[in-house]
C-alpha positions as CSV (number, residue, x, y, z in Angstrom):
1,X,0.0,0.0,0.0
2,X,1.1,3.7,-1.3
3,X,1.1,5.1,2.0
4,X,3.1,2.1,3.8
5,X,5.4,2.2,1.3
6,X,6.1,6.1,1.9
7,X,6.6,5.6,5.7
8,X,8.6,2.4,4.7
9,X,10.6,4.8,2.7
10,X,11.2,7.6,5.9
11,X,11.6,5.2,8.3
12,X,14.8,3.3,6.0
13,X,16.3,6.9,6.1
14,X,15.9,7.3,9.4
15,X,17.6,4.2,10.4
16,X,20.8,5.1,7.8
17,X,21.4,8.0,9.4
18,X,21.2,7.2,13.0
19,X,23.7,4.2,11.9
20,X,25.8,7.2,10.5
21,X,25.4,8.8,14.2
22,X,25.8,5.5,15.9
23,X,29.2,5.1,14.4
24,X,30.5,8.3,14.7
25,X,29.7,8.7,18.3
26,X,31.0,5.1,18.9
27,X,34.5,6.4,17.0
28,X,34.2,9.7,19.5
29,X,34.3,7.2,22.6
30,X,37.0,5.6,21.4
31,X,39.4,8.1,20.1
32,X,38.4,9.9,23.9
33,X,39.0,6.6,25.5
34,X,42.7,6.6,23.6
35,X,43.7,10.3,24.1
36,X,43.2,9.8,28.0
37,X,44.9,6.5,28.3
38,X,47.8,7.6,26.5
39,X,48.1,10.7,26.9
40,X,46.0,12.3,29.5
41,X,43.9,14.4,27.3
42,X,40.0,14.2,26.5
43,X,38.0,15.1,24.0
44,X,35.8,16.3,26.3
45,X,31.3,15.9,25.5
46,X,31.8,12.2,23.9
47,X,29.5,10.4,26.8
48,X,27.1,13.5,26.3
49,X,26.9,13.3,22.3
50,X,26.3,9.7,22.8
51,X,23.8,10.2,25.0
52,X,21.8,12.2,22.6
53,X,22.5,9.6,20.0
54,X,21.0,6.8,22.0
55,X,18.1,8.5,22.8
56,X,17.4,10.1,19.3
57,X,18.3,7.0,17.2
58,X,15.9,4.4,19.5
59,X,12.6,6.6,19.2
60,X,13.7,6.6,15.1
61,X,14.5,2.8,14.7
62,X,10.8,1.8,17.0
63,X,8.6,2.7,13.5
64,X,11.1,1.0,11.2
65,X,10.7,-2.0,13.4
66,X,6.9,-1.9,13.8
67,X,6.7,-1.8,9.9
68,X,9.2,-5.1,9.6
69,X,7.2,-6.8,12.5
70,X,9.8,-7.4,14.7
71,X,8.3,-6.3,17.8
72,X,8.5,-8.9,20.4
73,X,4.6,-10.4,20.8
74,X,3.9,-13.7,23.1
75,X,2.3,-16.2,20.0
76,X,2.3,-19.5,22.2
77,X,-2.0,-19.2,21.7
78,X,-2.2,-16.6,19.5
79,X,-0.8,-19.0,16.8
80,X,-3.8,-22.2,17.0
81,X,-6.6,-19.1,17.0
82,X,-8.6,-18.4,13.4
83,X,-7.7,-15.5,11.9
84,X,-10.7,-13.6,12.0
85,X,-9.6,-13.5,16.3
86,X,-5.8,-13.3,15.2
87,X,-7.0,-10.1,13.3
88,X,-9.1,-8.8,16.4
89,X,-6.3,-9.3,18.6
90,X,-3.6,-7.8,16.5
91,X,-5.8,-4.1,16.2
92,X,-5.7,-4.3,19.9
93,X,-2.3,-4.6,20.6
94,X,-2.0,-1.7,17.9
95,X,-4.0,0.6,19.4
96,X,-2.9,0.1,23.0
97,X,0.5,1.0,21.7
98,X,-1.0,3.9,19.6
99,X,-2.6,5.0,22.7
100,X,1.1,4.3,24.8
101,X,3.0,6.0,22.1
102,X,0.3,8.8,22.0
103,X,1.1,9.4,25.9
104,X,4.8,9.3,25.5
105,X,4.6,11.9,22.7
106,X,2.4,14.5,24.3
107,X,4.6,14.6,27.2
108,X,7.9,14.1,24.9
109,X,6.1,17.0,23.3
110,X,5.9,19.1,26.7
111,X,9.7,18.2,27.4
112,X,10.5,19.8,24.7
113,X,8.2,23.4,25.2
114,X,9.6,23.5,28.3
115,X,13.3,23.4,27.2
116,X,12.4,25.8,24.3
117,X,10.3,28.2,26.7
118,X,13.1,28.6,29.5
119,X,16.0,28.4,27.1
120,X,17.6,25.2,29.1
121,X,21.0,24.2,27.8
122,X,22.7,21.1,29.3
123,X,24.7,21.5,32.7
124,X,27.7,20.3,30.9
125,X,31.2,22.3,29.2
126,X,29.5,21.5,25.9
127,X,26.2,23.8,26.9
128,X,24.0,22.4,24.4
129,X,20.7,23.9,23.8
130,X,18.5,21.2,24.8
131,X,16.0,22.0,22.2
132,X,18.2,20.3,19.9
133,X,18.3,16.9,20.5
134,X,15.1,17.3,22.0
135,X,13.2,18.0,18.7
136,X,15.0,15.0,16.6
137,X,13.9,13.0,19.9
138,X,10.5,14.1,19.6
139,X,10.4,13.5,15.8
140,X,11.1,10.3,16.2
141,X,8.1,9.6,18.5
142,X,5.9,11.7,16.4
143,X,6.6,9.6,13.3
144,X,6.6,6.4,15.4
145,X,2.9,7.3,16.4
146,X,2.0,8.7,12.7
147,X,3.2,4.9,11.8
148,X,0.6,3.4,13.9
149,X,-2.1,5.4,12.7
150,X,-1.8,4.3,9.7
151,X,-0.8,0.7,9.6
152,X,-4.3,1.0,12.0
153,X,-6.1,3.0,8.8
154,X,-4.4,1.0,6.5
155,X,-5.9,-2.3,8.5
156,X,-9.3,-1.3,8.8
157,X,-9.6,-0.2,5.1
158,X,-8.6,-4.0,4.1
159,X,-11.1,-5.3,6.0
160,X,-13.8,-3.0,4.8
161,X,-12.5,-4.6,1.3
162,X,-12.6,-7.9,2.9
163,X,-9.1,-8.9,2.4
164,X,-8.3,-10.0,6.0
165,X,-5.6,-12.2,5.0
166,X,-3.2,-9.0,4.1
167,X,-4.3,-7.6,7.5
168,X,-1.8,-10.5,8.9
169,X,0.7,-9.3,6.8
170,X,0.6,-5.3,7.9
171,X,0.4,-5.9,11.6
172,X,0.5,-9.5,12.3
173,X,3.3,-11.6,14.0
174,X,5.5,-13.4,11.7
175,X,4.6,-16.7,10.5
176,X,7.2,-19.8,11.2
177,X,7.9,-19.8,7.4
178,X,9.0,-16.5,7.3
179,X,11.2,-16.4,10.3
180,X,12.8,-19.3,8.6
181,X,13.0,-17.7,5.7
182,X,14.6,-14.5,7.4
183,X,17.2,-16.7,9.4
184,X,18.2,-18.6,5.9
185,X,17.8,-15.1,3.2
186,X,17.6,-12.2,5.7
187,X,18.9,-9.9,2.6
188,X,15.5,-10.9,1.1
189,X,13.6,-10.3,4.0
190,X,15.1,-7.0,4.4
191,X,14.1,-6.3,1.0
192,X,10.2,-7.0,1.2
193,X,8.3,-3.4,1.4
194,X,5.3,-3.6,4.5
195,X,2.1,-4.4,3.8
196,X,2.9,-7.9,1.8
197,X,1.2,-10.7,2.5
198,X,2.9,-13.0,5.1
199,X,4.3,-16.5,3.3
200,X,1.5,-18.9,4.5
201,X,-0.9,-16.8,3.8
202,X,0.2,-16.3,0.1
């Protein structure tokens, strides 16, 4: 679906750049870490940049991951249920996150108002403005809840087309077929855009 595809699209740019940011903050460690072993010297804001990293980089690789499926669901009964439950239960446990995720932005959302609105900069010899990292932190959220939303639209309009079985496929666990598959081809896996139909189900 178009608008799958699109978020598919932001969230793989997402996760290249905070692999950029990862590895350059990881090199910043380690040079620091070098420089005061040897010779007494620090860089001086490496543990603070890669604070920021952390933080920024996680709330931008949780949509990229809801898209792929590989969020961490308990399947031991949800596997032997028919799909019409499988589908039932699968739109709750999106919308409890939506609602979650819809929490953790407003006040992510506050954090950041707060920073902006009494000009906070971080207690450190760096003095960073805190709106900063603050807004790529809240991005990341944002989108992450913009990615529910409409993996929930998206879900609700196959249905209304009756085509439950690609339902499984946009917000469903995986299948044992494709986690095989993934183990055995991950490149492939990698590869398939959201929204596909799940292996079995094809």
């Amino acid at each position: 679906m178009a608008p799958v595809r699109i978020l598919g699209k932001v969230a793989g740019f997402g996760i290249w750049i905070g692999g950029i940011c990862l590895l350059v903050s990881s090199t910043l460690i380690v040079v620091d870490l070098i420089l005061r072993k040897f010779f007494g010297w620090s860089l001086g804001g490496a543990d603070e940049i890669s604070g920021y990293v952390l933080a920024i980089v996680s709330a931008w690789a949780f949509p990229i991951t809801l898209l792929r499926r590989s969020h961490i669901r308990v399947d031991v009964v949800y596997t032997h249920m028919p799909r019409r439950i499988r589908i039932v239960l699968d739109l709750f446990a999106m919308t409890c996150m939506g609602v979650f995720i819809g929490v953790l932005t407003y006040h992510a959302w506050q954090v950041l108002m707060d920073s902006i609105a009494f000009n906070a900069i971080s207690n450190t010899p760096l003095q960073v403005p805190q709106w900063i990292p603050q807004s790529l932190w809240f991005a990341g959220y944002l989108f992450f809840l913009v990615t529910i939303v409409v993996l929930l639209a998206c879900s609700l309009w196959l249905l209304a087309r009756r085509r439950p079985r690609e339902v499984g496929g946009l917000i469903g666990i995986h299948s044992v077929e494709e986690e095989i598959h993934e183990e055995v081809h991950p490149e492939s896996m990698a590869a398939v855009s959201p929204g596909h139909q799940t292996m079995q189900e094809k």
